[in-house]
C-alpha positions as CSV (number, residue, x, y, z in Angstrom):
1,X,1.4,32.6,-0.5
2,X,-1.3,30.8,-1.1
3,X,-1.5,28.7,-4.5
4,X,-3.9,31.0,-6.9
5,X,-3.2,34.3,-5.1
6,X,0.3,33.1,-6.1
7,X,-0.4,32.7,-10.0
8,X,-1.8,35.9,-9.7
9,X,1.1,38.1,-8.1
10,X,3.9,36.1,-10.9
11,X,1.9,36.4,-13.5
12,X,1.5,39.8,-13.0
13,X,5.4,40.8,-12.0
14,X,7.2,37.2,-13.0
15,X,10.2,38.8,-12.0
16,X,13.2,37.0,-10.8
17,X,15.6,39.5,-8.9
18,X,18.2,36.6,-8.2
19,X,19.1,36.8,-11.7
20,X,21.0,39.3,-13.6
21,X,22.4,38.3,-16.8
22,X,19.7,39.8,-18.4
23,X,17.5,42.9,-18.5
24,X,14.1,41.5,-18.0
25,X,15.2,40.1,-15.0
26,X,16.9,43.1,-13.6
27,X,13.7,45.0,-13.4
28,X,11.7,45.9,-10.8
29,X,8.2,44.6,-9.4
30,X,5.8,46.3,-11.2
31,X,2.0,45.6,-12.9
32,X,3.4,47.0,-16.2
33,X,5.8,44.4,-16.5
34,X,4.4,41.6,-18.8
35,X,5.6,38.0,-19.5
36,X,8.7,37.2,-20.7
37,X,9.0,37.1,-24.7
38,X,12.6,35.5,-26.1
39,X,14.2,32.3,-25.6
40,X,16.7,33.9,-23.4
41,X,14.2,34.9,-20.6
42,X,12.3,31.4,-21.1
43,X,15.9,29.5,-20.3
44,X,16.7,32.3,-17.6
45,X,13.3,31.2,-15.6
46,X,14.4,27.5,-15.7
47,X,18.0,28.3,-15.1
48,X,16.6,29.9,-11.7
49,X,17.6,27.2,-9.1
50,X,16.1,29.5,-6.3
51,X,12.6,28.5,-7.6
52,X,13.4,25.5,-9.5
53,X,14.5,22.6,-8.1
54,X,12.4,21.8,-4.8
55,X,10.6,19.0,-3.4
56,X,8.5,18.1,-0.2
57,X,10.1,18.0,3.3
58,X,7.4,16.3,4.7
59,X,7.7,12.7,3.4
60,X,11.5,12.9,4.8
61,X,10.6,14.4,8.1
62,X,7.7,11.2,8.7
63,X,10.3,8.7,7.9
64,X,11.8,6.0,9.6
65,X,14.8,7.1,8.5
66,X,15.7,9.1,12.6
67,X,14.6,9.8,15.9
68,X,14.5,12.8,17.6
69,X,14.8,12.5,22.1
70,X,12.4,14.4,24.0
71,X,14.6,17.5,24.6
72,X,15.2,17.6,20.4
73,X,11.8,17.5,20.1
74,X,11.0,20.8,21.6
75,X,11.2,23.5,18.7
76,X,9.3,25.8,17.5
77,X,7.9,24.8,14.0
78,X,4.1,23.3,14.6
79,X,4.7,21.4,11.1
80,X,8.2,19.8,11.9
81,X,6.6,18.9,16.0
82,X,3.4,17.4,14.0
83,X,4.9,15.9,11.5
84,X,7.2,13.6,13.5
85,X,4.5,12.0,15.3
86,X,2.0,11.9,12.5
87,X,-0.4,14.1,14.2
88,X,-3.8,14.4,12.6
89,X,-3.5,18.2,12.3
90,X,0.1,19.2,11.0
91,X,0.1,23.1,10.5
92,X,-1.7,24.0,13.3
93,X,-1.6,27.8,11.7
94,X,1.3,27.5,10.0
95,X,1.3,29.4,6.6
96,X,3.2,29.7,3.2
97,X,3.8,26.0,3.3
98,X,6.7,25.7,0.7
99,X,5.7,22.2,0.1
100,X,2.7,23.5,-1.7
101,X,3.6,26.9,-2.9
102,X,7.2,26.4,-3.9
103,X,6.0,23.3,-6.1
104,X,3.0,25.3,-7.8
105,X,5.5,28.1,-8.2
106,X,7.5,26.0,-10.8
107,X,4.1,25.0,-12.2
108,X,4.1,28.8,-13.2
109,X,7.4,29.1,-14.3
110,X,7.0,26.1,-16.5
111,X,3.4,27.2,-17.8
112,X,4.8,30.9,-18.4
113,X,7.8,29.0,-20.9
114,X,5.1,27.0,-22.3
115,X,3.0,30.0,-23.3
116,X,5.3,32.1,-24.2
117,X,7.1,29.7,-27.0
118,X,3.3,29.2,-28.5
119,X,3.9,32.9,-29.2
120,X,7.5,33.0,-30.3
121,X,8.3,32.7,-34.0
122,X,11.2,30.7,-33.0
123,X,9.3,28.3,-31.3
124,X,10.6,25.3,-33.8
125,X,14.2,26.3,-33.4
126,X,16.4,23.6,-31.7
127,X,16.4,25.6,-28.5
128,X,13.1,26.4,-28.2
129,X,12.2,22.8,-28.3
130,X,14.9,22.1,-25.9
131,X,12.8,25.3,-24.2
132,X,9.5,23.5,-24.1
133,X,10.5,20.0,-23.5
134,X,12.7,21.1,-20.4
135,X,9.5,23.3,-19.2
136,X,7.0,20.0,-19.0
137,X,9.8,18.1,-17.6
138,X,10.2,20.5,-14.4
139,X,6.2,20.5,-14.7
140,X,5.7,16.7,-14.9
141,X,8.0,16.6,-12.0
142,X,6.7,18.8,-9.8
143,X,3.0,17.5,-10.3
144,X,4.3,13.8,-9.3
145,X,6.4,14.8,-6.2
146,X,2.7,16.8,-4.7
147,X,1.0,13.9,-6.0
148,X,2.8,11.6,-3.8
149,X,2.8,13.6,-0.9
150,X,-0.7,15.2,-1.0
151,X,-2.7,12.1,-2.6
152,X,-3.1,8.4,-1.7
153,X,-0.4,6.0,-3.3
154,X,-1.7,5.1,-7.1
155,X,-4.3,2.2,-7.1
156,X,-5.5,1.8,-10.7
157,X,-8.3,0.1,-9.1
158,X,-9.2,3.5,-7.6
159,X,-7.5,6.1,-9.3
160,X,-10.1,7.3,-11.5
161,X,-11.9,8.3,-7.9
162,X,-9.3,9.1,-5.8
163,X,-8.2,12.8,-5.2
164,X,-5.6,13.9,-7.5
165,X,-4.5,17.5,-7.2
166,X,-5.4,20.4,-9.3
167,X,-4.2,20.6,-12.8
168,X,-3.2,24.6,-13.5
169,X,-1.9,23.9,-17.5
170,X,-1.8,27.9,-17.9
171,X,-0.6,31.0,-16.5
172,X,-3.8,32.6,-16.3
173,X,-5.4,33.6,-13.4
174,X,-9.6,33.7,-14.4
175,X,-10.1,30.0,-13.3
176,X,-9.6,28.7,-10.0
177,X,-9.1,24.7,-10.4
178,X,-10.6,22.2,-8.5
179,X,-8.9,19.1,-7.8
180,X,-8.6,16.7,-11.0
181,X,-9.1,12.7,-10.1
182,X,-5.2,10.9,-9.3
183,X,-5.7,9.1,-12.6
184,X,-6.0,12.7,-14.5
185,X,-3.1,13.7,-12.8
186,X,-1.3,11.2,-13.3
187,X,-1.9,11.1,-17.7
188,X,-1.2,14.9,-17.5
189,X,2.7,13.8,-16.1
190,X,2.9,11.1,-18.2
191,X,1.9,13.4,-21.1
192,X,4.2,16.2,-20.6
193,X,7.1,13.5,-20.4
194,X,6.0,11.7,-23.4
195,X,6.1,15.0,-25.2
196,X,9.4,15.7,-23.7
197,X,11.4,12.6,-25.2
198,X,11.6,13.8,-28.5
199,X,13.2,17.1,-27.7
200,X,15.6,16.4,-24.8
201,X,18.9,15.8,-25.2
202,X,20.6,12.6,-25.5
203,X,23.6,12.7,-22.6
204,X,23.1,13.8,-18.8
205,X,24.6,17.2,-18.3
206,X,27.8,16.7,-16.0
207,X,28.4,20.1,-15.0
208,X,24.7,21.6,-14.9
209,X,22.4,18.6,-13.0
210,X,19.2,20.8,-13.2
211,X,19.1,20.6,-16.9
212,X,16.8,17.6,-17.6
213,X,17.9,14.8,-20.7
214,X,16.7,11.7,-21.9
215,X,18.7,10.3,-19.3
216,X,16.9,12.0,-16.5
217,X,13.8,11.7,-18.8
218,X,13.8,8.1,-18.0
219,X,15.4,8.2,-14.5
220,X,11.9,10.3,-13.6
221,X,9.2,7.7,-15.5
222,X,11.1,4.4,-14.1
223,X,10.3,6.0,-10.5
224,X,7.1,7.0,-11.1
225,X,6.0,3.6,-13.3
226,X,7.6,1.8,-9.8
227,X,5.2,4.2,-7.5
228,X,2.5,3.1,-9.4
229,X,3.1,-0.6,-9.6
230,X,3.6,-0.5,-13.3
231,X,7.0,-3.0,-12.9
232,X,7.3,-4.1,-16.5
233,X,7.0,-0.8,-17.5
234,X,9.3,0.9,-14.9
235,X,11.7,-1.6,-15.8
236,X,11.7,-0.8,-19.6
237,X,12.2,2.7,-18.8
238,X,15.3,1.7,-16.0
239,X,16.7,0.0,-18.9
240,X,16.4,3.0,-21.2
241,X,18.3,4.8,-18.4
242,X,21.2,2.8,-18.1
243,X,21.5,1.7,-21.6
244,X,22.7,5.9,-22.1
245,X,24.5,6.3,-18.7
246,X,25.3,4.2,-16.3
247,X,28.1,5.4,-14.1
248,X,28.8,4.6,-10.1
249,X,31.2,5.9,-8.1
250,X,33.6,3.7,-6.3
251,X,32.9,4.3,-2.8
252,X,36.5,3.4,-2.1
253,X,37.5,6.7,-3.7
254,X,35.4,8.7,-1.6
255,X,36.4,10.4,1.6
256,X,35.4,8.0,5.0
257,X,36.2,11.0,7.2
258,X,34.7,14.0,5.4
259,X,31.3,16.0,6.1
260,X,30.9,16.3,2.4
261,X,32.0,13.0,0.6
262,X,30.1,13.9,-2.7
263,X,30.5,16.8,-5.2
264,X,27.5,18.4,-6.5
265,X,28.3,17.0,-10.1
266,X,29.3,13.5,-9.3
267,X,28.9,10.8,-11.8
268,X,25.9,9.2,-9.9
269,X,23.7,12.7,-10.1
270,X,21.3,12.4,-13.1
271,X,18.8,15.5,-12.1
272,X,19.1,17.9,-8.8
273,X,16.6,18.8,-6.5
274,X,16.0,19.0,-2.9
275,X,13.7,19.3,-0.3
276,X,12.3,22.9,0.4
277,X,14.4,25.6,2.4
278,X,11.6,25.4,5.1
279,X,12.2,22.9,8.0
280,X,16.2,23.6,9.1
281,X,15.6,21.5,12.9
282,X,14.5,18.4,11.3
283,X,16.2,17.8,7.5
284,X,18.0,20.8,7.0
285,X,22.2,22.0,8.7
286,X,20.8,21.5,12.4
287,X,19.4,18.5,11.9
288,X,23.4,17.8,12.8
289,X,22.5,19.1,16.4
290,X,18.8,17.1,16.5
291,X,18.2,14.3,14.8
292,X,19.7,10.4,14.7
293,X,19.6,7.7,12.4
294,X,17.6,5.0,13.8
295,X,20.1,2.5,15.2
296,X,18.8,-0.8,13.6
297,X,19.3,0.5,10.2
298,X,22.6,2.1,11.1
299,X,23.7,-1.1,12.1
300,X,22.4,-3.1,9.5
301,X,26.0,-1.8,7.6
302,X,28.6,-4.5,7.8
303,X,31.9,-3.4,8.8
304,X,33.4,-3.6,5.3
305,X,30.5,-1.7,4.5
306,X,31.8,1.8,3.0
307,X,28.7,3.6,3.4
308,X,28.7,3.3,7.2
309,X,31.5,5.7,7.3
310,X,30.8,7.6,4.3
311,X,26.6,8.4,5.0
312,X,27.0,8.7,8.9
313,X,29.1,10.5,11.5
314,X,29.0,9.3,15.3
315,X,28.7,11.7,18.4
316,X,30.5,10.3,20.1
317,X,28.4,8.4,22.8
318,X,27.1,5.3,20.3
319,X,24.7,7.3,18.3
320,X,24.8,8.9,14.4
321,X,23.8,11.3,12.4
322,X,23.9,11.3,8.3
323,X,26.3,13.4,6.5
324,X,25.2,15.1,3.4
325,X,23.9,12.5,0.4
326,X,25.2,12.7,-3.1
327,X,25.6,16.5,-2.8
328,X,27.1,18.8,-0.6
329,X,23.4,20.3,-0.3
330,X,22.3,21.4,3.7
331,X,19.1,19.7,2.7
332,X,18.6,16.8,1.7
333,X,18.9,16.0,-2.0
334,X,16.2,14.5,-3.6
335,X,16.8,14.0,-7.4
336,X,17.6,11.4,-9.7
337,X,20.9,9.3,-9.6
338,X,21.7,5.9,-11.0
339,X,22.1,3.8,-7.8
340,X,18.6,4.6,-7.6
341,X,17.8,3.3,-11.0
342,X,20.2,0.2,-10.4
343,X,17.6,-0.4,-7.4
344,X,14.6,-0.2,-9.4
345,X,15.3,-2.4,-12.0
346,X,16.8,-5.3,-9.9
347,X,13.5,-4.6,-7.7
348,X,11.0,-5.3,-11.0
349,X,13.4,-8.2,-11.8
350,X,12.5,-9.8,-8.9
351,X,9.3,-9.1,-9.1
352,X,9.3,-10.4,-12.9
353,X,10.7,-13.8,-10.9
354,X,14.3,-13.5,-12.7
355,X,15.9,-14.4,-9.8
356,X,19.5,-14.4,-10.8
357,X,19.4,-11.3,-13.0
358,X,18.1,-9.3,-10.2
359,X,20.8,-10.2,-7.8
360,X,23.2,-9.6,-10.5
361,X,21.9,-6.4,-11.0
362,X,22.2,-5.8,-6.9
363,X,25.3,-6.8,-7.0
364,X,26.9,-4.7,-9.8
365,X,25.6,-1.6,-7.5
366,X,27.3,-3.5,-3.8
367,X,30.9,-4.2,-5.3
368,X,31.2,-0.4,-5.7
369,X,30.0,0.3,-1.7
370,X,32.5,-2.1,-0.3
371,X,36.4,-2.3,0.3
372,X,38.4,-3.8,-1.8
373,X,40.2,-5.7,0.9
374,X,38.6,-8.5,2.0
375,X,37.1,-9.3,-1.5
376,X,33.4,-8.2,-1.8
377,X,31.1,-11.8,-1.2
378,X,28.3,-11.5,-3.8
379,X,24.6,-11.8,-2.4
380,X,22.8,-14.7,-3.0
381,X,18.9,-15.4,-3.3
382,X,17.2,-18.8,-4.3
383,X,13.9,-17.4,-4.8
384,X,12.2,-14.4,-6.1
385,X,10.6,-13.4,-2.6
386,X,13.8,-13.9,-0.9
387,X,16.0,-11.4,-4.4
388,X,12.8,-9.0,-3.3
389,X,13.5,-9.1,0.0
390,X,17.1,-8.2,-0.4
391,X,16.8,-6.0,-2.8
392,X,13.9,-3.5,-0.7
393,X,16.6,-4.2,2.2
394,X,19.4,-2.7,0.2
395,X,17.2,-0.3,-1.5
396,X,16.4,1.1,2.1
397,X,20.2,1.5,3.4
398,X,21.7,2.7,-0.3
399,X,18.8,5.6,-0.7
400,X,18.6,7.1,3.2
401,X,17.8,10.8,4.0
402,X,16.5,10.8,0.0
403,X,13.2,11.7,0.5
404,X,11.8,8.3,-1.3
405,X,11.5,6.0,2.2
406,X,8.1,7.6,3.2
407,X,6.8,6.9,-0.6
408,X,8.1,3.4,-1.0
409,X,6.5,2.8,2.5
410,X,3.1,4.3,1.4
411,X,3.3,1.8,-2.2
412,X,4.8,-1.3,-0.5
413,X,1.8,-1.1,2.3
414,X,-0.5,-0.3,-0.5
415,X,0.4,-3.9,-2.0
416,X,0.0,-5.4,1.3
417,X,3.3,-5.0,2.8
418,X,1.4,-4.2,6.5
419,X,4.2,-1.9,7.9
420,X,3.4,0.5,10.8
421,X,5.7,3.3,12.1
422,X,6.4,3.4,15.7
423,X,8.3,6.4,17.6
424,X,8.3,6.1,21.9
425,X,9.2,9.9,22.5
426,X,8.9,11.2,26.1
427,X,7.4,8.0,27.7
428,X,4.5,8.0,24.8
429,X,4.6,5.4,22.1
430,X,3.0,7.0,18.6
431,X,2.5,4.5,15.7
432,X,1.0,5.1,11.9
433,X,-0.7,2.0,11.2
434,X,-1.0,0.6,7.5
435,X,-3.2,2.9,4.6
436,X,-4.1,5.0,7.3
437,X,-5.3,8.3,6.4
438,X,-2.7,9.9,7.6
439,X,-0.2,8.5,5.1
440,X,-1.8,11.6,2.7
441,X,-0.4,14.8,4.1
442,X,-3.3,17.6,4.3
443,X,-3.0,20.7,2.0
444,X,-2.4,23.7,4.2
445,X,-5.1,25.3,5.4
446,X,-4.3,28.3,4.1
447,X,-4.9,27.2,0.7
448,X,-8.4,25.1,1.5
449,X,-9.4,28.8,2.8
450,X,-8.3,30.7,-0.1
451,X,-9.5,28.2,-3.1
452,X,-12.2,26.4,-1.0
453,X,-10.4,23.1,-2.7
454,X,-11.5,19.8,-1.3
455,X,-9.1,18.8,1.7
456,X,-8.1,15.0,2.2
457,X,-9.5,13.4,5.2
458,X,-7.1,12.9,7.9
């Protein structure tokens, strides 16, 4: 559904029939239904993890992260076949593209909270803060992850002409938005998590990972400060994380031999989302009959190395797949965790040239990946380019099948990193140079035919 015939249809029924601990919810579709009105439907529509909770397949499918043989690569899907060699036309009349729709469907959901608590009368009560800030969280996040997929990486050279994507701050359906500049877009996220701190909770919530905290809070602006090159001030905000919570798991307590070595409320897990339930062959269950991880980095794991057992299984005839990553999720999981914030700020250390600090951050995160027995050898580094190097090295084999390797390849190239993607399938090698256009996905077509919205060159 395209993205404002979409506002339209749940503004006008907002009706979620997965749900049915309450009465609003239990009704049918209907035009006389109106928007929800007490706190209890407002938490009900952000409890809703069958809307909630989604990012973007299509950064993990472009990835270097597998490769598919010829015979795999025959399915059905135009956007999964297009995607994996970066064509220049992905849908190819494919429509409902969940990575567009199911993102501006939280928009909704968060706008619809939004609205209703300027209404409420209890509005200024503890929950209904809670209420509001968890709303422009979920909103702030979903506007960065289709930022990053559907816009060039951040350039604050640029940014202010760049294509952002467009801005819908209300539940109404009279305007159709046009596409706001990247730097608007990215002020309205920063906004809605500035206005956020104050009214988030403290400590991460072990047992329900979708509910956002000051924890999370931070987990979300150290990414996006890192995306945009901001290091000093994605490092403040890694050191705001872990100064609350900073848990890892011991790898050598995990499972070597199971499918599912994580729990979907480990200690690592800070905020839970995961790609959208749309591309099964290439990132969802049957990606175990498909895909396999690309053999240098699978063998870039040293043999006391815990996560070459624990994130891969072997077919049997040399090759690997993943297993499921920090949840026990059939797609692939997406949200925040603190290896991931150990990783960023040892990356901005090294960048800040505190050589030693960042490898002593790195390290902290290794001891807990590798056996006990023989000892774990700390990593060394006697520069800052050589601590960076290491660090984007580790970064890439700690934080596979996460949905961040197509992103940190679109911001390290932006700074000059000149990587290009190659994949040889069938006798045919493709590649995806450096900034090319192509590193911007296109908004479905769908939606350029039902908005008239500006598309991105491809």
């Amino acid at each position: 559904m395209k993205l404002f015939k979409l506002f339209q249809f749940l503004t006008l029924t907002l009706v979620l029939a997965s749900c049915s601990k309450s009465d609003f919810l239990d009704k049918k579709p209907t035009t006389s239904i109106t928007t929800p009105t007490t706190l209890k439907d407002f938490q009900l529509l952000l409890e809703n993890t069958n809307v909630m909770g989604y990012t973007s397949g299509l950064p993990q499918m472009g990835s270097d992260d597998y490769f598919l043989n010829y015979d795999d690569y025959k399915i059905t899907s135009n956007t999964e076949r297009n995607s994996y060699i970066w064509a220049k036309e992905i849908y190819n009349g494919d429509v409902d593209i969940q990575d567009w729709n199911s993102l501006y469907k939280q928009i909704l959901y968060a706008n619809t909270v939004l609205e209703g608590l300027e209404k409420s009368n209890e509005k200024a009560t503890n929950l209904g803060q809670y209420l509001g800030g968890w709303a422009r969280f979920y909103r702030a996040y979903a506007y960065f992850d289709l930022a990053r997929t559907f816009c060039k990486s951040y350039n604050i050279t640029s940014a202010n002409m760049d294509l952002g994507v467009p801005l819908k701050l209300t539940g109404g359906i009279d305007n159709l938005e046009k596409r706001a500049t990247l730097q608007k877009t990215y002020e309205q996220i920063l906004s809605d998590l500035q206005l956020s701190e104050n009214v988030l909770p403290i400590d991460r919530s072990a047992f329900n990972p979708n509910r956002p905290s000051k924890v999370s809070l931070y987990a979300l602006l150290a990414r996006i400060y890192l995306d945009m090159g901001n290091y000093p001030k994605a490092l403040e905000n890694s050191d705001k994380c872990l100064a609350l919570y900073s848990k890892l798991i011991n790898y050598n307590t995990l499972s070597t031999s199971s499918k599912n070595p994580f729990t979907n409320t480990n200690d690592e897990m800070l905020f839970a989302t995961n790609t959208v339930v749309a591309y099964s062959y290439l990132t969802g269950a049957f990606q175990f009959n498909s895909s396999r991880i690309e053999p240098t980095l699978y063998n870039s794991y040293g043999v006391n190395d815990l996560r070459r057992s624990i994130y891969f299984i072997s077919y049997g005839d040399g090759t690997f797949n993943k297993k499921r990553m920090l949840s026990t999720g059939n797609y692939p999981f997406t949200g925040l965790s603190t290896n991931e914030i150990y990783l960023i700020k040892a990356e901005c250390l090294a960048r800040n040239n505190s050589t030693s600090e960042a490898m002593a951050v790195l390290n902290s995160l290794l001891v807990t990946r590798f056996k006990t027995t023989p000892a774990y050898v700390p990593l060394t580094a006697t520069s800052p380019e050589e601590a960076l190097s290491k660090i984007l090295l580790e970064r890439r084999k700690e934080l596979i099948w996460r949905g961040l390797r197509w992103h940190d390849l679109k911001r390290l190239n932006r700074d000059g990193a000149n990587i290009t993607l190659t994949r040889i399938l069938n006798g045919i090698t493709y590649t995806l140079p450096p900034n090319d256009a192509r590193w911007v996905y296109p908004i479905p077509d769908d939606e350029i035919a039902l908005s008239g919205i500006q598309q991105n060159v491809r």
